[in-house]
C-alpha positions in Angstrom: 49.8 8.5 84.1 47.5 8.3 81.4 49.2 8.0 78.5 52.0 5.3 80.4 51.5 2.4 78.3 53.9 -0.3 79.8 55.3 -0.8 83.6 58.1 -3.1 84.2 59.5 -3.0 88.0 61.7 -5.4 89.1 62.3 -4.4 93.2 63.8 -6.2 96.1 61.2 -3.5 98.3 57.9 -3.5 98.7 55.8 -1.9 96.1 53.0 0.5 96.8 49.9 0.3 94.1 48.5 3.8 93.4 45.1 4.4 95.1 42.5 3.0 93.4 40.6 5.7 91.2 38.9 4.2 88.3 40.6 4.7 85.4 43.8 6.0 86.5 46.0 3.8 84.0 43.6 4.2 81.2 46.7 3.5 78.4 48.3 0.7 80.4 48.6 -2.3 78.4 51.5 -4.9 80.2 52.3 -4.9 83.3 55.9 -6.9 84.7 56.7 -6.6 87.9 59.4 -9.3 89.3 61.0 -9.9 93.1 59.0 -7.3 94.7 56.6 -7.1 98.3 53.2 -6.0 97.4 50.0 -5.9 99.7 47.4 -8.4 98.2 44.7 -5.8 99.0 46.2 -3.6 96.0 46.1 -6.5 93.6 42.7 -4.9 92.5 44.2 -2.0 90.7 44.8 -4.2 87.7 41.6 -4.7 87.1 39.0 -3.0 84.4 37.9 0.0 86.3 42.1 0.9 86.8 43.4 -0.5 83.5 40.6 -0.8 80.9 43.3 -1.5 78.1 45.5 -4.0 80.6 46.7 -7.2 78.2 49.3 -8.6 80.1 49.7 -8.8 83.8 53.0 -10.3 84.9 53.7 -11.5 88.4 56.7 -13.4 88.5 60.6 -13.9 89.9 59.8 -14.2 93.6 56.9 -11.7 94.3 55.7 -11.6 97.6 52.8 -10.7 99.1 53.7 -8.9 102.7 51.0 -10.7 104.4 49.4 -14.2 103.1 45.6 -13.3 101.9 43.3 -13.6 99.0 44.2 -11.8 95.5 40.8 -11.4 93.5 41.2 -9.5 89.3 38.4 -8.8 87.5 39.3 -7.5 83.9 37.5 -7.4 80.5 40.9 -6.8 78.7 43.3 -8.9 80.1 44.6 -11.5 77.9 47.7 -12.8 79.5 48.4 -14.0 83.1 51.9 -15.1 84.8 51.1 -15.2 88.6 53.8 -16.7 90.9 52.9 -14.7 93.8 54.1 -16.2 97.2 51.5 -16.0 100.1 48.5 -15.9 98.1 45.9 -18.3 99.7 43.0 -18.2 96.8 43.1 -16.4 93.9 40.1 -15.5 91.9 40.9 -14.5 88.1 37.5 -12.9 86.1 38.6 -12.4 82.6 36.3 -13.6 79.8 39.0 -12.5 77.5 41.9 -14.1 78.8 44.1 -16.8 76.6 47.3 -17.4 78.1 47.9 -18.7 81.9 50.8 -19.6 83.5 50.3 -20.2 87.4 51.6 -22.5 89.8 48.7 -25.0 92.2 50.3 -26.8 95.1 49.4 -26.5 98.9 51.8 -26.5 101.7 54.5 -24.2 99.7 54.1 -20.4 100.0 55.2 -19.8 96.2 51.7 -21.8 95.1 48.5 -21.5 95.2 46.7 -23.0 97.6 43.1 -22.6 96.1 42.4 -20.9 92.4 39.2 -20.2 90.8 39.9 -19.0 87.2 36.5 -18.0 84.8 38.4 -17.7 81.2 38.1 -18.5 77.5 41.4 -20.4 78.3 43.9 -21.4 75.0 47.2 -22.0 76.2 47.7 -23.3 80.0 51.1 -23.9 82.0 50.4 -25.1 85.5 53.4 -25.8 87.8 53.0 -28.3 90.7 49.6 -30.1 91.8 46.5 -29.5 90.5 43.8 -30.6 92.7 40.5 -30.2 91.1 39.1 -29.6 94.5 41.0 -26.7 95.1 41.7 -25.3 91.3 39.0 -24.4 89.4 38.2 -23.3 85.7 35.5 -22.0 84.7 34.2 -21.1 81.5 37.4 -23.0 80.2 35.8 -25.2 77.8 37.3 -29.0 76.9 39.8 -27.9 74.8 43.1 -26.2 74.4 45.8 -24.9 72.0 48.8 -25.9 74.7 48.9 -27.5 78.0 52.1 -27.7 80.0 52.7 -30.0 83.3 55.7 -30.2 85.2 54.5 -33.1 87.7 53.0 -36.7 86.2 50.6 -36.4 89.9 48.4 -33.7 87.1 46.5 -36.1 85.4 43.6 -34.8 87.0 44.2 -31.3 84.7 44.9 -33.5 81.9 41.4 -35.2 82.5 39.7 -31.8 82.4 40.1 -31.3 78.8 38.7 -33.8 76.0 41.5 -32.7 73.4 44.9 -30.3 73.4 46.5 -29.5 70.4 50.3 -29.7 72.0 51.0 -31.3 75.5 54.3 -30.3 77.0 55.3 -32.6 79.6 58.2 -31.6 81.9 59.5 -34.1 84.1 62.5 -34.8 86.5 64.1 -38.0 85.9 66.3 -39.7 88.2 70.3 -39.5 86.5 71.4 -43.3 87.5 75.1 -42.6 88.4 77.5 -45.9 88.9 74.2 -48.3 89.6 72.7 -46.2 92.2 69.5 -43.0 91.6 70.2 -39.7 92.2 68.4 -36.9 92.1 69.4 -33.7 90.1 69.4 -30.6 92.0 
């Protein structure tokens, strides 16, 4: 496994993460795995002491975690971060290096975060669903960014936590008026 320098899984099963021994993934750069079970408790295998060269971590298309719990990474190298990862209560994100986030914030639903604390030299940020500034926090982020993207106009709060952003992508439903009456698009 040293030499592997991609992983892409896409699994309707759940996943078993090899035993954490440090550096067992030394060549790993990007990780994608998509609708797959994993145990939260693995979720430290991506980190530096696993993956030393990891750049891209991607958690996405209905993962699952097979019990709800907290999901801490810790990684010098990590650059870029999807995480859609149902059933994670908190998730902690250490990486001084990482640019490119793309998480969802929004209590009450099992596909988002309920709390986040992210410590990152942050440049390009797409957050999906409510940002609560109680609840979500950035560290380290400083007051501006290359890209923001929203989906809800209820995160003006995120908005508020940067003083300038070079593009803001706003994403919002609107109501298709259909003979005189609202309706919602599905």
């Amino acid at each position: 496994m040293e030499k592997v320098t991609s992983i892409h899984i896409s699994s309707g099963h759940i996943l078993r993460l090899p035993p954490s021994t440090a550096g067992s993934f030394k060549a790993l750069v990007v990780v994608d795995i998509a609708y797959a079970r994993l145990d939260g408790r693995d979720m430290g295998c991506f980190g530096s002491s696993h993956c030393p060269r990891l750049r891209a971590l991607h958690l996405r298309g209905a993962v699952r975690l097979v019990a709800v719990s907290d999901v801490s990474i810790r990684s010098e190298s990590l650059e870029t971060l999807f995480y859609r990862v149902e059933g994670t209560r908190r998730l902690e994100v250490v990486a001084p290096r990482l640019r490119v986030l793309r998480a969802q914030g929004h209590s009450g639903d099992p596909a988002k975060l309920d709390e986040a604390r992210i410590v990152a030299r942050l440049a390009d940020v797409a957050w999906y669903g409510e940002y609560d500034p109680a609840r979500h926090e950035f560290v380290q982020v400083g007051r501006h960014l290359q890209l923001l993207l929203m989906v809800e106009l209820s995160m003006t709060a995120l908005m508020r936590r940067f003083d300038t952003v070079d593009q803001l992508v706003l994403r919002l439903g609107i109501p298709q008026v259909v003979y005189g009456s609202y309706t919602s698009r599905s």
